[in-house]
C-alpha positions, 0 to 999 in steps of 0.5 A: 843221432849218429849213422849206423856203421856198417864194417867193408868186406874183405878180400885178400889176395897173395900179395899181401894187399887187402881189397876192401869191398862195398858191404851193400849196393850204394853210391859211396862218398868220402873215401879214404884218400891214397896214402891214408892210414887205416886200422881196425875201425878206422872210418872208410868213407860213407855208403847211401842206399836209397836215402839211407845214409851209413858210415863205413868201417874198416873191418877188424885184423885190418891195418895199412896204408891206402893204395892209389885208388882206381876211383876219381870221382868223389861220389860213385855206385857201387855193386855189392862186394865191388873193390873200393880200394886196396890196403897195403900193410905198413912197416909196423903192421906186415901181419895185420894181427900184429897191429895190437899184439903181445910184445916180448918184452912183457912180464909174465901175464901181461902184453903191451898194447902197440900204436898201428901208427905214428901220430899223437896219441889221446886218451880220451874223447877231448879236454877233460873227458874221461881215458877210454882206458883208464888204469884198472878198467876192463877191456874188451874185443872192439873196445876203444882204448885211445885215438891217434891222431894223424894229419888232423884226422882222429883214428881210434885204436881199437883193442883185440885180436891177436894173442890179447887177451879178451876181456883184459884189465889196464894195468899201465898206461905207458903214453901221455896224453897229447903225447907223440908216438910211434908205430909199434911203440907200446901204448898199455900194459894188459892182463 
């Protein structure tokens, strides 16, 4: 049985850093460490609150890199709406929409679907399992569409925002798996 998620708040300040917040009081663990690269969905540690244990999430429009974190401890309280840590945007997502957006270079009615990140790209949940996407299945706004790995940690890339389409169909899929990519190289063609 898995732990029910619950997203971070989210506060955006002029500079461009994002702060993200504890969602409820709780002593919160496993944070992400500085330097670590986050999208949409991306795990953000746990929060227990009395013996209730839940996962954390990065919320949707979010993508960047972990800034040095205030916080030393593993294992530390947190009042509601307390700043856990602050994400910075990177290269390939300075407008956090932009981390799964249209490209230009797309034929008319469709958009291609970018990687947030470097790292290498699966489709599917592990060897043999079927593509979270496969050609000519239906996507939708938080949907899973692949997982890229990062330094032995599995982010998924989560499909919407932007101007993608909701719901969209997989027309292409432009990536093998177990391929290497790049931030902002396209992943999928969509319609």
């Amino acid at each position: 049985m898995s732990r029910p998620s619950l997203v971070l708040l989210l506060r955006r300040d002029p500079s461009g850093e994002v702060a993200l917040c504890a969602p409820k009081v709780g002593v919160v663990t496993d944070a992400p460490a500085p330097g670590s690269l986050l999208g949409p969905g991306s795990p953000a540690g746990r929060l227990t609150q009395l013996a209730r244990r839940f996962d954390l999430r990065v919320p949707p429009g979010v993508a960047g890199t972990v800034a040095d974190s205030h916080r030393k401890d593993r294992s530390y309280p947190v009042a509601y709406g307390e700043e856990l840590f602050r994400v910075v945007a990177t290269v390939a997502a300075e407008d956090p929409a932009r981390v799964l957006a249209a490209s230009p270079t797309a034929t008319a009615g469709t958009h291609r679907v970018l990687a947030p990140t470097d790292g290498v790209f699966y489709r599917g949940s592990g060897p043999g399992s079927p593509p979270f996407a496969p050609v000519g299945g239906r996507l939708a706004a938080g949907q899973t569409l692949g997982l890229i790995e990062v330094m032995k940690t599995f982010n998924p890339i989560v499909y919407g925002g932007g101007v993608l389409p909701d719901p969209a169909e997989v027309v292409e899929v432009l990536v093998g798996d177990g391929e290497e990519v790049r931030a902002g190289q396209p992943l999928l063609v969509v319609r």
